[in-house]
C-alpha positions as CSV (number, residue, x, y, z in Angstrom):
1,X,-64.1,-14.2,-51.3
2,X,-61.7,-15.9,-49.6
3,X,-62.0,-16.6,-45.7
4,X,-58.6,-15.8,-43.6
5,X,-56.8,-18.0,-41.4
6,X,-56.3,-15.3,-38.8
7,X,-58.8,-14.1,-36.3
8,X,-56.1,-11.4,-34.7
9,X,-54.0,-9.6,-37.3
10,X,-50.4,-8.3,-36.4
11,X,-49.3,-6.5,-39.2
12,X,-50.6,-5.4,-42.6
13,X,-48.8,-4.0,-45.4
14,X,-48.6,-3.9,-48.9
15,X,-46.2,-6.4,-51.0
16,X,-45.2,-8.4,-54.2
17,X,-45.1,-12.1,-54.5
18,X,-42.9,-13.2,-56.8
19,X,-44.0,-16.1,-59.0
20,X,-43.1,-16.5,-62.8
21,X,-43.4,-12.3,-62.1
22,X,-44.7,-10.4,-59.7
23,X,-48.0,-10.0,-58.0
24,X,-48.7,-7.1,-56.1
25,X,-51.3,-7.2,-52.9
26,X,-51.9,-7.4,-49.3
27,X,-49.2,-9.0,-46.8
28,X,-51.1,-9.9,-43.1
29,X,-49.2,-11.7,-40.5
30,X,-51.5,-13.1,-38.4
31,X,-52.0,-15.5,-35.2
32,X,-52.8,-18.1,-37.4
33,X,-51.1,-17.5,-40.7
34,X,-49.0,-15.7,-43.1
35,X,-51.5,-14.5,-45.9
36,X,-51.2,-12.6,-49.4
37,X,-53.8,-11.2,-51.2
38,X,-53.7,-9.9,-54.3
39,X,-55.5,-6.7,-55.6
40,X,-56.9,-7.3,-58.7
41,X,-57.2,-11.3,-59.0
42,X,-58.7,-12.6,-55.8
43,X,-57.9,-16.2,-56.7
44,X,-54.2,-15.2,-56.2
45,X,-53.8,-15.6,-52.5
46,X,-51.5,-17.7,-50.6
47,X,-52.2,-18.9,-46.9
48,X,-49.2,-20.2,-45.2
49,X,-49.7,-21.8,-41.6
50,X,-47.0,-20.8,-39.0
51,X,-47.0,-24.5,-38.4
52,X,-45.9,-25.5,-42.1
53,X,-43.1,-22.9,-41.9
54,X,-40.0,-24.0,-42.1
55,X,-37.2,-21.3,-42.7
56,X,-37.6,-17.7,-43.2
57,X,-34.4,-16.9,-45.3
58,X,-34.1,-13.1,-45.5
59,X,-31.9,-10.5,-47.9
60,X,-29.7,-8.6,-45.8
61,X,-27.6,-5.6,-47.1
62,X,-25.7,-2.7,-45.7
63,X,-25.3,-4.1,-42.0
64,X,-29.4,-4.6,-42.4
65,X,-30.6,-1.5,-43.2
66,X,-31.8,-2.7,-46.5
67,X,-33.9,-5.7,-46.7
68,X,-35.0,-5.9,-49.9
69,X,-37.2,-9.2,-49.9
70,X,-37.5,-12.8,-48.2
71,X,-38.2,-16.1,-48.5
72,X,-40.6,-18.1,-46.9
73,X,-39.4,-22.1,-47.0
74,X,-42.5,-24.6,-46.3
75,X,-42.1,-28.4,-45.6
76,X,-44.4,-29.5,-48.4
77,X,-45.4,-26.7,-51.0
78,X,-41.9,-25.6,-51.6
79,X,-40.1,-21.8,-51.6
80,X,-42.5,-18.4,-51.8
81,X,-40.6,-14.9,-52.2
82,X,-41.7,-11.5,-51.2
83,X,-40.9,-8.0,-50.8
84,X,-43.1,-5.8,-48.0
85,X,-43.2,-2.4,-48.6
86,X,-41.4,-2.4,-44.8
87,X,-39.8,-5.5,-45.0
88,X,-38.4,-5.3,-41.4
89,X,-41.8,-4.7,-39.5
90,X,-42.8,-7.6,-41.4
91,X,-39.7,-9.8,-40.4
92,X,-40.1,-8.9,-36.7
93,X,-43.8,-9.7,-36.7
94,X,-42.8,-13.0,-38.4
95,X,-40.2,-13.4,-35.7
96,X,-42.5,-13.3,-32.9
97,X,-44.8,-16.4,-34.2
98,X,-41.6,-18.8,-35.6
99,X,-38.8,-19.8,-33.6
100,X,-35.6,-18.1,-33.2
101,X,-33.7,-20.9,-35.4
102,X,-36.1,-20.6,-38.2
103,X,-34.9,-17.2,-39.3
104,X,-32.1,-17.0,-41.3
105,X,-29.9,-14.7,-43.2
106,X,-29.6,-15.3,-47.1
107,X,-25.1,-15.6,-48.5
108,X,-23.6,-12.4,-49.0
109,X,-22.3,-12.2,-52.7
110,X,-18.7,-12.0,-51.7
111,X,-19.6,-15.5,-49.1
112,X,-20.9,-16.7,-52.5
113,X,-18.0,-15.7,-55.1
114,X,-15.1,-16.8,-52.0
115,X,-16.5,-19.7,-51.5
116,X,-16.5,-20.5,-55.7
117,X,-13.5,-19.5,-56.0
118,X,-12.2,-21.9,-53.4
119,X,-14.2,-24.6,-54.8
120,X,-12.5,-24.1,-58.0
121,X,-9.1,-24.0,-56.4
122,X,-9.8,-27.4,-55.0
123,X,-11.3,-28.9,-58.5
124,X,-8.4,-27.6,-60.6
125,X,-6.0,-29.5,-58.2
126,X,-7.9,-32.6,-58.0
127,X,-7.6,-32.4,-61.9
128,X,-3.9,-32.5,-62.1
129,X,-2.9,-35.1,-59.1
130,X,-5.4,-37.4,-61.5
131,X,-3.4,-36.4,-64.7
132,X,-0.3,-37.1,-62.6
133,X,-1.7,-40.8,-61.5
134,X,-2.4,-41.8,-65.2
């Protein structure tokens, strides 16, 4: 069995953790930690100190009344994503042990598709003013 970070839990709730498919469990937010347990396999678990945390990029749609998952960004182990059963209890009980700046909200599609689109415009020029020099 695997011992938990936290002595005081905040939050509990069922999740998925993607990775290579998902895993269904337990999500705690903690003093201590952010921990997943999975139901059937308890070797899959992940332990994620507040301290390694880096971002918390989250999925916003509809003005955030849907938030579909997140994704937890550590400074050494790399990217996790989830999805909480209620994904915004879980946020605001992450919000309260990271700082403010550490929270942020994941592109819009339409940021995304502008912004290649403008990209493209500037690419397709630079193409021709370098046919026009040769």
């Amino acid at each position: 069995m695997v011992k938990s970070l936290n002595t005081k839990m905040d939050m509990s709730c069922k999740g998925t953790w993607y990775r290579n498919g998902p895993f269904y469990g337990n999500i705690m937010v903690g003093d201590n930690a952010f921990e997943f347990y999975n139901e059937t396999k308890l070797q899959d678990y992940i332990q994620i100190p507040w301290d390694e945390i880096t971002y918390v990029v989250a999925d916003v749609y509809f003005g955030g009344k849907y938030i579909p998952r997140f994704e937890i960004r550590t400074k050494s182990n790399g990217t996790f994503r989830f999805s909480a059963r209620n994904s915004r209890q879980t946020l605001r009980a992450i919000k309260a042990r990271i700082p403010r700046e550490s929270l942020r909200k994941a592109p819009s599609m339409g940021f995304i598709l502008k912004h290649r689109f403008k990209n493209l415009g500037k690419m397709i020029f630079e193409e021709e003013s370098l046919i026009n020099i040769k």
